[in-house]
C-alpha positions as CSV (number, residue, x, y, z in Angstrom):
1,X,-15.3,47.5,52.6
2,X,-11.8,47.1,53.4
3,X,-12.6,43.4,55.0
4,X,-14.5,42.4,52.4
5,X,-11.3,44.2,49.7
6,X,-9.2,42.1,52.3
7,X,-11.5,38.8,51.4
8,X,-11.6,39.6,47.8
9,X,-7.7,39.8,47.2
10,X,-7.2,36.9,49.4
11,X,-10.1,34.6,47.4
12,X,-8.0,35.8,43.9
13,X,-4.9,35.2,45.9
14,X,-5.3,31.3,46.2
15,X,-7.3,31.2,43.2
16,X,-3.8,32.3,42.0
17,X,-1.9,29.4,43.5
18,X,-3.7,26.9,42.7
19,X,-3.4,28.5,39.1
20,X,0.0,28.7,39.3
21,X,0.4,24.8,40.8
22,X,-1.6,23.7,37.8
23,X,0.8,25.1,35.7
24,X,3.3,23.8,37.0
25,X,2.1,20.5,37.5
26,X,1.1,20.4,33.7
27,X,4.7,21.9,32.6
28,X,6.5,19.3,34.5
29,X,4.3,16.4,33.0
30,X,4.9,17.8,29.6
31,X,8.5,17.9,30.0
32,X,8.5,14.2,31.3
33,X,6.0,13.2,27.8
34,X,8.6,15.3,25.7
35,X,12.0,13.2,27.7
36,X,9.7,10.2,26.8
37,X,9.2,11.2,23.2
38,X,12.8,12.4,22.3
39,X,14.1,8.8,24.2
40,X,12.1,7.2,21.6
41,X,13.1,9.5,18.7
42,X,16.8,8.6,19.2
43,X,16.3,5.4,17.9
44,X,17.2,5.8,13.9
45,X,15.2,3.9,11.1
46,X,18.6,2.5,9.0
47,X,18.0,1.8,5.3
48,X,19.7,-1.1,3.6
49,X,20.4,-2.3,-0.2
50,X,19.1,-5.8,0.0
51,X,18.2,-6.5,-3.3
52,X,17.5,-5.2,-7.0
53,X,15.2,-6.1,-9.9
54,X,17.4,-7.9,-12.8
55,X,19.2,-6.1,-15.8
56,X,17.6,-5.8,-18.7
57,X,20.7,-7.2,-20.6
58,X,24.7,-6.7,-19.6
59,X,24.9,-2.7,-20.2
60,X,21.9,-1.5,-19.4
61,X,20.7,-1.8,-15.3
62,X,16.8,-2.0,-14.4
63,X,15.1,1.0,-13.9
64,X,12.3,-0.6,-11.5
65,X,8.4,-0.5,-12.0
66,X,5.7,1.7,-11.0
67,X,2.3,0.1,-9.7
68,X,3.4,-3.3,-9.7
69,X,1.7,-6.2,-8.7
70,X,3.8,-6.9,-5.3
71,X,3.0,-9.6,-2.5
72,X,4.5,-12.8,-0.8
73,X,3.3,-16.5,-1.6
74,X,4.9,-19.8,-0.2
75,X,8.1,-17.4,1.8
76,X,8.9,-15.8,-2.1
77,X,8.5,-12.1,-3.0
78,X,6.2,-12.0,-6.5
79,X,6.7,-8.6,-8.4
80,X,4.9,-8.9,-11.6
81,X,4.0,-5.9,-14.1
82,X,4.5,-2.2,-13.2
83,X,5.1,0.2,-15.9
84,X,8.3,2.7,-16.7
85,X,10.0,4.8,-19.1
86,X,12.6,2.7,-20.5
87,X,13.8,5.1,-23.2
88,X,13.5,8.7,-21.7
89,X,12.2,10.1,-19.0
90,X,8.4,11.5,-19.7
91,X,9.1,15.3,-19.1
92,X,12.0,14.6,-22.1
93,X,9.3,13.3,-24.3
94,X,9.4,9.5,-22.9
95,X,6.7,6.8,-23.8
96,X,5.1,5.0,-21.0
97,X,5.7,0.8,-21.7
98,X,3.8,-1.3,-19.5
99,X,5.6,-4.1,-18.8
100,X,4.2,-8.2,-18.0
101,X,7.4,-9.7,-16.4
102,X,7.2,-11.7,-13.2
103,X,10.4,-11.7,-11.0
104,X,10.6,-13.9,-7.8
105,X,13.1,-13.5,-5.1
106,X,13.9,-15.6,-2.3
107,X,15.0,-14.0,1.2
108,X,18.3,-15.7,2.7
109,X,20.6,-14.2,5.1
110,X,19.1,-10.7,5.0
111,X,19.1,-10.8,1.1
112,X,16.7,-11.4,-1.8
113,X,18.0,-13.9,-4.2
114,X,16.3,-13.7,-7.7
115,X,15.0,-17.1,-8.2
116,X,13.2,-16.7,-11.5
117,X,12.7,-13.8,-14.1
118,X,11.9,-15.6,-17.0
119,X,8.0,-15.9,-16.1
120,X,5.1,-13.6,-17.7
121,X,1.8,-12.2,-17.2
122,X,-0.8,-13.0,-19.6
123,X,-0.4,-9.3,-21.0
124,X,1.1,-6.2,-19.9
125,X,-0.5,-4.7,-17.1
126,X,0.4,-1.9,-14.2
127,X,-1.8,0.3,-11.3
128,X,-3.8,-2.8,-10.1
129,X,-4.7,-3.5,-6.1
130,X,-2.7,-6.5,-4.9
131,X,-3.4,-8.3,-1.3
132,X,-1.3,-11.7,0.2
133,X,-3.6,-14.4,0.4
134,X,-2.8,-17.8,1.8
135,X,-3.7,-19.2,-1.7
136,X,-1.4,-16.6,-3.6
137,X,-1.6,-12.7,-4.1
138,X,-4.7,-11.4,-5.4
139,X,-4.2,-9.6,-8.3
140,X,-7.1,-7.1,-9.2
141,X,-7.9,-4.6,-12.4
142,X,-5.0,-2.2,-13.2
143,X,-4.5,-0.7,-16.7
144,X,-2.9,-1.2,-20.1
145,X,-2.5,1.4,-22.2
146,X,-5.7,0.9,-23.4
147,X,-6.9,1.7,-20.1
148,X,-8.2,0.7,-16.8
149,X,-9.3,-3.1,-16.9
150,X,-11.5,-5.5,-15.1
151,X,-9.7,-8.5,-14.7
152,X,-8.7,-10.2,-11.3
153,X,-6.3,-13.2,-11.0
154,X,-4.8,-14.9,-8.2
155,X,-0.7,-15.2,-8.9
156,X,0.7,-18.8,-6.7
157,X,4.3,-19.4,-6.3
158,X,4.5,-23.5,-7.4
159,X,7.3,-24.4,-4.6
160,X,7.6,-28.1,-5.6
161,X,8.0,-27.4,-9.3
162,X,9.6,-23.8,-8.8
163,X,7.1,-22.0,-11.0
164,X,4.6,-19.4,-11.2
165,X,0.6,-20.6,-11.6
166,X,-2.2,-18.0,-12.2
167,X,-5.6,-19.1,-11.7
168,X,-8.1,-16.3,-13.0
169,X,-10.7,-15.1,-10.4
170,X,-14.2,-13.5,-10.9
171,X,-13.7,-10.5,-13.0
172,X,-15.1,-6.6,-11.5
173,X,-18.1,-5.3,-12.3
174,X,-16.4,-2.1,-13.8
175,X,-12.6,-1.9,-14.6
176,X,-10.3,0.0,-12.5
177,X,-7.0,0.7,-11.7
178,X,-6.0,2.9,-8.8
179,X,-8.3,1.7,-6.1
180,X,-7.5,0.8,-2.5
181,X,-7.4,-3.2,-1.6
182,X,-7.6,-4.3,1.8
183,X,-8.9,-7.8,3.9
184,X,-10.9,-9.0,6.5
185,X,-12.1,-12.5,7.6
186,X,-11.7,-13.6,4.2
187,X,-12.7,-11.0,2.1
188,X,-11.2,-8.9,0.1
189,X,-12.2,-4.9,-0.2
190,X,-11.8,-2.8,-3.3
191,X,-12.3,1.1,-2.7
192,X,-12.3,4.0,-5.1
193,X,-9.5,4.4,-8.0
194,X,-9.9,5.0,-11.2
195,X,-12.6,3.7,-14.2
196,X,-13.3,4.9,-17.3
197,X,-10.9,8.0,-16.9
198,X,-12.8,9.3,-14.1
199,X,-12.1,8.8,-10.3
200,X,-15.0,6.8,-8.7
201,X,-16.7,5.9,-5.2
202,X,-17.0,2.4,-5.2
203,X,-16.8,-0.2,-2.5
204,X,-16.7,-3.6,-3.7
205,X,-16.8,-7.0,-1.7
206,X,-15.5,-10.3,-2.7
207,X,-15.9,-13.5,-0.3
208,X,-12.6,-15.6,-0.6
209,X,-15.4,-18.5,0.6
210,X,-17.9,-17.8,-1.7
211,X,-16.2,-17.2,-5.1
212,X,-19.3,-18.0,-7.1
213,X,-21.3,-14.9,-6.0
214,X,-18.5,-12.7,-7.2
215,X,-18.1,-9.1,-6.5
216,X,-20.9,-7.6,-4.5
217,X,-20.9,-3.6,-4.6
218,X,-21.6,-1.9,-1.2
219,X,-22.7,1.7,-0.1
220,X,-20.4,4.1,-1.9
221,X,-16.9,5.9,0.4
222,X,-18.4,8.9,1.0
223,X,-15.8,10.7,-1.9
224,X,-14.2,9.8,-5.0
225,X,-10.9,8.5,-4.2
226,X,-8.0,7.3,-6.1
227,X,-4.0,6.2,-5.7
228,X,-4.9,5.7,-1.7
């Protein structure tokens, strides 16, 4: 009994050891992924001013927009739309203004330069999806204060003539505002947001090749899904 003890406490013995050696190897290769990760974490992300969106007149500075339309065309950033409080802010009784301005800025030296501000969209508009395209930045649905709309542009920078072109696209099959926009091989994706006052599902395809067959709805995201 006392051999077989003896075999028993020496089996748990090295059992032990090896235990303990796996420890120790996984403590060591731990501490050599956490000196890896802190290494990397010294490196700090530094912020810097490099531009602003032009004052509304000589006293009064630009507040900036919320769900603006935003890309890059021909090496220019497009901002067009958005929406803000000009007045007050809403929690001290402010009114929402949707706004249709389209301001262009060129990059130089680390800077945007504000190369045009006197440009407008067709109407108000703010919340859309916006995607860089070769062609220009697709522009689709947002909302007024109406509501969520349907329409879907594409906004071109004119480099030779210094001016802004908008070339209307085919329209959604239901408005929204809200959704989630993303490309692949030439298509665009729509996703979700907002119709009708109601989040939706939707999944919506649109062939950059194939214009004419418009929109084509796909197999619902499997939850309503909004501001993504």
């Amino acid at each position: 009994m006392q051999k077989k003890g003896g075999v028993l406490c020496t089996f748990l013995s090295s059992n032990r050891k090896k235990m303990v050696k796996r420890i120790l190897f996984l403590l060591l290769l731990g501490m050599v992924h956490l000196k890896g990760w802190t290494q990397k974490t010294d490196k700090q992300i530094v912020w810097s001013k490099v531009g602003e969106l032009p004052r509304i007149n000589a006293r009064t500075p630009n507040l900036g927009v919320a769900g603006a339309f935003v890309g890059v065309h021909h090496n220019v950033l497009l901002i067009a739309g958005g929406a803000n409080f000009p007045d007050k802010m809403p929690w001290e009784g402010g009114t929402k203004v949707f706004q249709n301005t389209i301001n262009v800025f060129n990059q130089a030296n680390g800077k945007l330069e504000l190369v045009s501000a006197s440009e407008r969209l067709p109407r108000p508009l703010a919340y859309g999806a916006s995607v860089s395209f070769p062609e220009g930045i697709v522009c689709i649905g947002g909302e007024d204060e109406k509501g969520s709309q349907d329409g879907v542009f594409l906004l071109k920078w004119n480099s030779q003539h210094q001016k802004i072109e908008i070339q209307p696209l085919p329209s959604l099959p239901i408005p929204l505002s809200n959704a989630l926009v993303a490309t692949q091989n030439d298509k665009i994706y729509i996703a979700g947001g907002e119709s009708a006052g109601k989040t939706v599902a939707v999944l919506l395809s649109l062939d950059f090749n194939a214009l004419e067959k418009g929109w084509q709805r796909l197999p619902d995201v499997p939850i309503s899904v909004s501001h993504a």
